[in-house]
DSSP file (Angstrom, degrees, kcal/mol; ACC not computed):
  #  RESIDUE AA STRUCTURE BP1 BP2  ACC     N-H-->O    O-->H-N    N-H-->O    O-->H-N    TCO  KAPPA ALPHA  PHI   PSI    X-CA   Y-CA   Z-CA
    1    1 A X              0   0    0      0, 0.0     2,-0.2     0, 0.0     0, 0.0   0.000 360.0 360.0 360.0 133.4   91.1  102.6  149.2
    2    2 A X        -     0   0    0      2,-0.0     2,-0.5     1,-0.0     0, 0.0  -0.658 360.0-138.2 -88.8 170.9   94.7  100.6  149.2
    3    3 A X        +     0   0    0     -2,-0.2     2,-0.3     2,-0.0    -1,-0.0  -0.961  34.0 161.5-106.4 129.7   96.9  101.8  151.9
    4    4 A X        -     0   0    0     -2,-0.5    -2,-0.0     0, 0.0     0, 0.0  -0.864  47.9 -87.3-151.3 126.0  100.4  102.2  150.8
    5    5 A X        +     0   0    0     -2,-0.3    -2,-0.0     1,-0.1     0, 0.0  -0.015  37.0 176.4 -25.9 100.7  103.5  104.2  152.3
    6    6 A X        +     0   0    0      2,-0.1    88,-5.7    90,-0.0     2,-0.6   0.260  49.6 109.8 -78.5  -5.1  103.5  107.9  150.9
    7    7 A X  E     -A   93   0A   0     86,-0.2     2,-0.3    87,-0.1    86,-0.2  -0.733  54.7-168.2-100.0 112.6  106.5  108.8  153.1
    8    8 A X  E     -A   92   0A   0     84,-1.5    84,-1.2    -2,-0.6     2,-0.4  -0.667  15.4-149.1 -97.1 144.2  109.4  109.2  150.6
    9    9 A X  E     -A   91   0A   0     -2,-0.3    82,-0.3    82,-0.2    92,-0.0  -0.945  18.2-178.8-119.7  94.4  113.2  109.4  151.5
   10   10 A X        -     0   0    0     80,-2.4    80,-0.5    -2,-0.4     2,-0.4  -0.060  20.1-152.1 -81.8-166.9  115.8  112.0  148.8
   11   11 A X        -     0   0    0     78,-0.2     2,-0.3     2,-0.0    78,-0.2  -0.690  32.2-177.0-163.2 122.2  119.6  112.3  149.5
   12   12 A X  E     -B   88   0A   0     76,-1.1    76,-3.6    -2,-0.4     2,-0.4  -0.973  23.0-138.6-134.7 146.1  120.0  115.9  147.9
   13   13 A X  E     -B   87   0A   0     -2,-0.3     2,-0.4    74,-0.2    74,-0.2  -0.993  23.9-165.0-117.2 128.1  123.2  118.2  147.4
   14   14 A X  E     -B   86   0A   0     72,-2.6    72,-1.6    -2,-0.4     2,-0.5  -0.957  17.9-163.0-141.2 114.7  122.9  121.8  148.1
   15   15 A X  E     +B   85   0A   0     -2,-0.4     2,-0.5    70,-0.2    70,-0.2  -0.734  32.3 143.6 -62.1  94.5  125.0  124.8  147.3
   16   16 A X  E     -B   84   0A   0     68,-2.1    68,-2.9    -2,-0.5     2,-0.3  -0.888  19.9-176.0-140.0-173.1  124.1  127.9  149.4
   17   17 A X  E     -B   83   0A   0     -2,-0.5     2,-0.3    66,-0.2    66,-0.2  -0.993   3.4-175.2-166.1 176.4  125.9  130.5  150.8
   18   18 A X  E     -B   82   0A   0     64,-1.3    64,-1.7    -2,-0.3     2,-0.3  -0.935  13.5-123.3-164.2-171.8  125.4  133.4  152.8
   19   19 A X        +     0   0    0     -2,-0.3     2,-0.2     7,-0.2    62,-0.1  -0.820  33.9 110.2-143.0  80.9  126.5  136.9  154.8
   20   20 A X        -     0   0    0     -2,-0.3    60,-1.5     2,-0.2     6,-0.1  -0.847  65.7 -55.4-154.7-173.8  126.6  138.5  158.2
   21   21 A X  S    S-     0   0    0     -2,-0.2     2,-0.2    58,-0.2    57,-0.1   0.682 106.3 -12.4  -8.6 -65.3  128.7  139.9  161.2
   22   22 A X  S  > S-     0   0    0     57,-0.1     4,-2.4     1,-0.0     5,-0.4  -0.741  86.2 -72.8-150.4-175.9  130.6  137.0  162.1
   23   23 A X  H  > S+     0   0    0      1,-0.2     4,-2.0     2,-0.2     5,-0.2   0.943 129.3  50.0 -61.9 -57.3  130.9  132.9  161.4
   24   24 A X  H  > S+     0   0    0      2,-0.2     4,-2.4     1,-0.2    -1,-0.2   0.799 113.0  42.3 -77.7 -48.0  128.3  132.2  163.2
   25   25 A X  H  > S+     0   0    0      2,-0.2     4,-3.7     3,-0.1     5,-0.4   0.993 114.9  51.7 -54.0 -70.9  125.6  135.1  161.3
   26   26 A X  H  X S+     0   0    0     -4,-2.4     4,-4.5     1,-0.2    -7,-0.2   0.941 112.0  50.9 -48.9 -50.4  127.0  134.3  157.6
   27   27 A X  H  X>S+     0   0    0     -4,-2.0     4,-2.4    -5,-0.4     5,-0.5   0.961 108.3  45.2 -61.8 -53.8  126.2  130.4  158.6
   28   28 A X  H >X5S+     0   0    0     -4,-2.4     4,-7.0    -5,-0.2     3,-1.7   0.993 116.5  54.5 -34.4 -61.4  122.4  130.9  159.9
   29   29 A X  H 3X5S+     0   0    0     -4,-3.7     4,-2.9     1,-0.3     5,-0.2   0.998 112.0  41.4 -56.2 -53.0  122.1  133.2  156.4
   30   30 A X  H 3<5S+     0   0    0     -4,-4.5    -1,-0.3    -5,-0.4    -2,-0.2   0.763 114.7  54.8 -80.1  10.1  123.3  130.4  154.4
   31   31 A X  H XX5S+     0   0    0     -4,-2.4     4,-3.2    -3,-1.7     3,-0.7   0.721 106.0  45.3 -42.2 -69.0  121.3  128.2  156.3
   32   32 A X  H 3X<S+     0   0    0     -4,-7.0     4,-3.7    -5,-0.5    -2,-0.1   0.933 105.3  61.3 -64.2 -41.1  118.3  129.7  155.9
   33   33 A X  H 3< S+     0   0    0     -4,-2.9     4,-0.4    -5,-0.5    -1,-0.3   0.491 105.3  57.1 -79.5  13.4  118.9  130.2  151.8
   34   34 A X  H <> S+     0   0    0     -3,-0.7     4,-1.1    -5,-0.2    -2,-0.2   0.762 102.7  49.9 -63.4 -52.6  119.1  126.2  151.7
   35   35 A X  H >X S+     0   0    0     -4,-3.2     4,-1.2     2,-0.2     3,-0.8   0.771 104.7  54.0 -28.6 -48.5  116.1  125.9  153.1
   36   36 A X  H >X S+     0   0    0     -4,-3.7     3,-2.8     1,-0.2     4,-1.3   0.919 111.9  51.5 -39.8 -85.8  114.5  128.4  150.5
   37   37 A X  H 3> S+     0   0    0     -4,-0.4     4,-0.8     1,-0.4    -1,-0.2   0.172 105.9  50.1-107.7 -21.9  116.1  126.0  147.9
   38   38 A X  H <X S+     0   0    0     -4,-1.1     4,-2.1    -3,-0.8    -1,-0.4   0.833 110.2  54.0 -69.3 -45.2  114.6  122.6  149.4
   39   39 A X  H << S+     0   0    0     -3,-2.8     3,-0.4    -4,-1.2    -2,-0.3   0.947 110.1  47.3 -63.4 -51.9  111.2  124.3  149.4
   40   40 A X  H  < S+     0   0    0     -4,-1.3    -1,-0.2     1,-0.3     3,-0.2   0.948 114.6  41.3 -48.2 -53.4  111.6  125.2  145.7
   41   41 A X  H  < S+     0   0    0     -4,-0.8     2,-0.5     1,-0.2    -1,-0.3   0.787 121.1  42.6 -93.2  -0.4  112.7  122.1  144.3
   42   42 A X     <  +     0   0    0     -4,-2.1    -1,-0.2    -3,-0.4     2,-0.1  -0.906  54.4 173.2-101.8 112.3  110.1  119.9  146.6
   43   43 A X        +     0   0    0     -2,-0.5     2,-0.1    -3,-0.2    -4,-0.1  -0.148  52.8 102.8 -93.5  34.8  106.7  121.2  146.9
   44   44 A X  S    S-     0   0    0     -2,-0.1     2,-0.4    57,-0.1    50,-0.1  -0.209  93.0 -72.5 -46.7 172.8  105.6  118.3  148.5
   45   45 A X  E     -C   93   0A   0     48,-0.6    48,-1.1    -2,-0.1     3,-0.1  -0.785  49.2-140.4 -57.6 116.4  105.1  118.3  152.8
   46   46 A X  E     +C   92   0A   0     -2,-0.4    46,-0.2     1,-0.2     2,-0.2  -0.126  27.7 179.6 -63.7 172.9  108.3  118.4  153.9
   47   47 A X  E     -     0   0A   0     44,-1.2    -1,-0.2     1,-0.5    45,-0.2   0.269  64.1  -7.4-129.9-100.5  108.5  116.0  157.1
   48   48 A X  E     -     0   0A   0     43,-0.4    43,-1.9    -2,-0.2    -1,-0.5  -0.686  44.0-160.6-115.7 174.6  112.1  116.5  157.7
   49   49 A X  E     +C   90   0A   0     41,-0.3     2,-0.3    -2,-0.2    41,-0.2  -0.976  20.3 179.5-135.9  99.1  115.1  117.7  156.9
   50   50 A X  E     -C   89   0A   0     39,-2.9    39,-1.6    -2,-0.3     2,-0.9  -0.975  24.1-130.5-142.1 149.5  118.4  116.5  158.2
   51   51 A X  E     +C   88   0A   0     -2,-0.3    37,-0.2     1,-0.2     3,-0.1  -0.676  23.1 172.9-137.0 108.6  121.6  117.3  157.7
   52   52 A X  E     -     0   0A   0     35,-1.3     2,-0.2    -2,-0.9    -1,-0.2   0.911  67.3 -19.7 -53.7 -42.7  124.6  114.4  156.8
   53   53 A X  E     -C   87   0A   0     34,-1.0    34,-1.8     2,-0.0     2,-0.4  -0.981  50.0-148.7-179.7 151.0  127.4  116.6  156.1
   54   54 A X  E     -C   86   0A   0     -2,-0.2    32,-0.2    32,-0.2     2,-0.1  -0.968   2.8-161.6-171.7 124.9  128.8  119.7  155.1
   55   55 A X  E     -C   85   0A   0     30,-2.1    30,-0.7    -2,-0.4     2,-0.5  -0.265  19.5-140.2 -83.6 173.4  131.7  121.1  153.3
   56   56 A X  E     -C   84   0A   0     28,-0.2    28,-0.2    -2,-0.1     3,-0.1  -0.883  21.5-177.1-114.3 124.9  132.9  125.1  153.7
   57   57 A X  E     -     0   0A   0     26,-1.0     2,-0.3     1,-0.5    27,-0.1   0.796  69.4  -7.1 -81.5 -69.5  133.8  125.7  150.1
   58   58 A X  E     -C   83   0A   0     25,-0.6    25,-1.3    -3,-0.1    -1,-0.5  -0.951  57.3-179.3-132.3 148.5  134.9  129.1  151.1
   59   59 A X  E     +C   82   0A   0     -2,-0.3     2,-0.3    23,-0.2    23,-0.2  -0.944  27.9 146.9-142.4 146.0  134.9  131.4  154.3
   60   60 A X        -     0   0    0     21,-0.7     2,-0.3    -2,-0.3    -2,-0.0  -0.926  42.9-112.4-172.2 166.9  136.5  134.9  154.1
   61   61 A X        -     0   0    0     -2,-0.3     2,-0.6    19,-0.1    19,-0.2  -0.490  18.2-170.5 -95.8 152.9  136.3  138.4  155.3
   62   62 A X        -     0   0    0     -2,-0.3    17,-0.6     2,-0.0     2,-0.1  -0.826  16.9-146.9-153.0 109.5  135.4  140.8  153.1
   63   63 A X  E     -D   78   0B   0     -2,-0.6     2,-0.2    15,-0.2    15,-0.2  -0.318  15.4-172.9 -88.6 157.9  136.0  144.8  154.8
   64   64 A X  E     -D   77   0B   0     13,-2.7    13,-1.3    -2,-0.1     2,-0.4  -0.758  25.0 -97.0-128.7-178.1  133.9  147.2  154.0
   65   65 A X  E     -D   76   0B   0     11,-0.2    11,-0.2    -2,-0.2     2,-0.2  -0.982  34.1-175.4-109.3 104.0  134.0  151.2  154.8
   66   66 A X  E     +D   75   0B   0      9,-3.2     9,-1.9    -2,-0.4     2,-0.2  -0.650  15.5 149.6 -77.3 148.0  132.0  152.8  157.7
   67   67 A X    >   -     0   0    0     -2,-0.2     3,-1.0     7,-0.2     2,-0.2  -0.901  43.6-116.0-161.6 166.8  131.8  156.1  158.4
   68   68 A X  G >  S+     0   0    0      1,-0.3     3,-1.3    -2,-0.2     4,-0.2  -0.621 101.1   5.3 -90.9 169.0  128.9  158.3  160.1
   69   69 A X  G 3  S-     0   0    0      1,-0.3    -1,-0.3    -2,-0.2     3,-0.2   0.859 123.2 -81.6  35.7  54.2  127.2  161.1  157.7
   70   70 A X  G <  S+     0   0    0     -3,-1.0    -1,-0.3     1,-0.2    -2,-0.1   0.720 128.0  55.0  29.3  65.2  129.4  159.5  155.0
   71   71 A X  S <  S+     0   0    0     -3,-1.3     3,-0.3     1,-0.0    -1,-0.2  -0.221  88.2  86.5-158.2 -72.4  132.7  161.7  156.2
   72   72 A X  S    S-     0   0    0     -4,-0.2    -1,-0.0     1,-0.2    -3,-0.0   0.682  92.7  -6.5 -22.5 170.5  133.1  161.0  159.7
   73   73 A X  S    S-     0   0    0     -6,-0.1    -1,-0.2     1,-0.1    -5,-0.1   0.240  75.2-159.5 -10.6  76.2  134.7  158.7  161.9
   74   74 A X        +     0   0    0     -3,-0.3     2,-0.2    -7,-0.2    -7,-0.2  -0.489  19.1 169.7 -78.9 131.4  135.8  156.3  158.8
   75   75 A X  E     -D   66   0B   0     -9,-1.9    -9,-3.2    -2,-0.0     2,-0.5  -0.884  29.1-128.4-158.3 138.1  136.4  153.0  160.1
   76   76 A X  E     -D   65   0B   0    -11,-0.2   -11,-0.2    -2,-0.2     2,-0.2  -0.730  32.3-176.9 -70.0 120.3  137.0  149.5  158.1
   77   77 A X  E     -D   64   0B   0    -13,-1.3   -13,-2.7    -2,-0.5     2,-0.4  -0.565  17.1-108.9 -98.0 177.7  135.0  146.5  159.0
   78   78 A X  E     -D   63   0B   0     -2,-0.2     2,-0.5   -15,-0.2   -15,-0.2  -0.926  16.8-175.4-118.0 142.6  134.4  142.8  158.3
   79   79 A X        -     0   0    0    -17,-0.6   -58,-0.2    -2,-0.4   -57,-0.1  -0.934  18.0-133.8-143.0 131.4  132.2  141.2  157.0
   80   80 A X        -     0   0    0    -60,-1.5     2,-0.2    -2,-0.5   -19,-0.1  -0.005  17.4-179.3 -53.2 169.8  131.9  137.2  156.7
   81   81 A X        -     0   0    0    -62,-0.1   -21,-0.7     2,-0.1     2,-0.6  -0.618   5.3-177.9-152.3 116.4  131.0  135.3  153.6
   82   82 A X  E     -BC  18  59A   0    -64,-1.7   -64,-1.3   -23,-0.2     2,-0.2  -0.877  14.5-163.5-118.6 112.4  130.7  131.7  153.7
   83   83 A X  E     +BC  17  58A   0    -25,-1.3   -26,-1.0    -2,-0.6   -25,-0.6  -0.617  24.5 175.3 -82.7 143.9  129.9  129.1  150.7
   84   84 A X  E     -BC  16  56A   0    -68,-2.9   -68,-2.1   -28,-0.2     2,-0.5  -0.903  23.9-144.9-132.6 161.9  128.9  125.7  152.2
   85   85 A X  E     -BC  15  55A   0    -30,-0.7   -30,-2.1    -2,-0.2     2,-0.3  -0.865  19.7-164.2-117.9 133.5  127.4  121.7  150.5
   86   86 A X  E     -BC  14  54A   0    -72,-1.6   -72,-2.6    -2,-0.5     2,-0.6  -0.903  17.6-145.1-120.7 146.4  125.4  120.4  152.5
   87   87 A X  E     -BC  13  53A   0    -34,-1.8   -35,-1.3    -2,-0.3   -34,-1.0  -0.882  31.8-169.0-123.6 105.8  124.6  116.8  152.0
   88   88 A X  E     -BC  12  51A   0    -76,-3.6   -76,-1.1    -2,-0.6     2,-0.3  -0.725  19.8-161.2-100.7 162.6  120.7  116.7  153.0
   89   89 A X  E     - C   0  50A   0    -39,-1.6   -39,-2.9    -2,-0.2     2,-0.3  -0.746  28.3-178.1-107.7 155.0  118.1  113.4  153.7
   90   90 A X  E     - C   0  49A   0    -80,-0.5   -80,-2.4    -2,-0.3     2,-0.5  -0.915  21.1-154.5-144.9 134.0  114.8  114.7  153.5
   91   91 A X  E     +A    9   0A   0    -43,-1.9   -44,-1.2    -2,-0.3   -43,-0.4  -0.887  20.7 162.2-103.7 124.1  111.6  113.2  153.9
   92   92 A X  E     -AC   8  46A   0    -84,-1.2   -84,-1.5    -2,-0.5     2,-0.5  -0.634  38.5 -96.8-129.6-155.7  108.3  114.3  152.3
   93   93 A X  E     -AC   7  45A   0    -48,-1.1     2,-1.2   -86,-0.2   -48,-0.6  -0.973  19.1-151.0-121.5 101.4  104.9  113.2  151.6
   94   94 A X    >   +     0   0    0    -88,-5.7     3,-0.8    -2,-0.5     5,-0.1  -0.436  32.2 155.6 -80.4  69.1  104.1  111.9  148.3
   95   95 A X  T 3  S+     0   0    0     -2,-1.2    -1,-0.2     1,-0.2   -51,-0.0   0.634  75.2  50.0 -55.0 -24.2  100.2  112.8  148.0
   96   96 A X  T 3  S-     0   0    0     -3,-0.2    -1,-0.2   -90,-0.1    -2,-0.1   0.919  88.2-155.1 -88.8 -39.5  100.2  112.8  144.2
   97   97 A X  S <  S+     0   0    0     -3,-0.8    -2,-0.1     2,-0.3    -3,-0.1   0.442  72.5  82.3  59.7  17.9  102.0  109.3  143.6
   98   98 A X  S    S+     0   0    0      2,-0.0     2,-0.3     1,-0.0    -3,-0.1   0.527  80.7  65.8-105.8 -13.1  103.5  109.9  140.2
   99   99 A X        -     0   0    0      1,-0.2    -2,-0.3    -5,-0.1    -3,-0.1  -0.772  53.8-167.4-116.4 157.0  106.7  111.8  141.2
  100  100 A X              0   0    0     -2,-0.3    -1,-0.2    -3,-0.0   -92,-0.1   0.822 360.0 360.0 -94.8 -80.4  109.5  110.4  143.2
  101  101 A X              0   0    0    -92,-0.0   -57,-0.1    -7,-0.0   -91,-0.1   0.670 360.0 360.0-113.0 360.0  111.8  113.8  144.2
């Protein structure tokens, strides 16, 4: 058996975006849907994931209409939406040894 280095290094650019409360909520969501989107395109063992840099494409509020039993107390709200790149490194595991990323 040779020993050789399986631990592979990618520099990836990621689109995601996401939706919630406030800045902080919308950011988590479109957090989390990059992750989704690493998993997809490596299906290797991730190692890590770490994160160079990161644009805001877009942030805005975007009201909606509350109101209770659809009539009632009618009130507008906000709601965030923030597009980000994120500029990933990631390290996985290349078990197979034919594919790079």
């Amino acid at each position: 058996m040779v020993n050789k280095n399986i631990l592979v290094t990618c520099n990836e650019i990621i689109e995601c975006e996401g939706f919630g409360e406030d800045n902080q909520s919308a950011v988590e969501k479109a957090f989390e849907s990059m992750r989704l989107q690493v998993k997809q395109n490596i299906t290797n063992p991730i190692i890590s994931i770490s994160t160079d840099k990161v644009e805001c494409l877009e942030l805005e509020d975007e009201p909606y209409e509350e109101a209770f039993l659809f009539v009632f107390f009618k009130r507008v709200r906000q709601k965030k939406h923030v597009r980000l790149k994120v500029y990933l490194t990631i390290k996985h595991l290349n078990l197979e040894g034919d594919k790079k990323c």
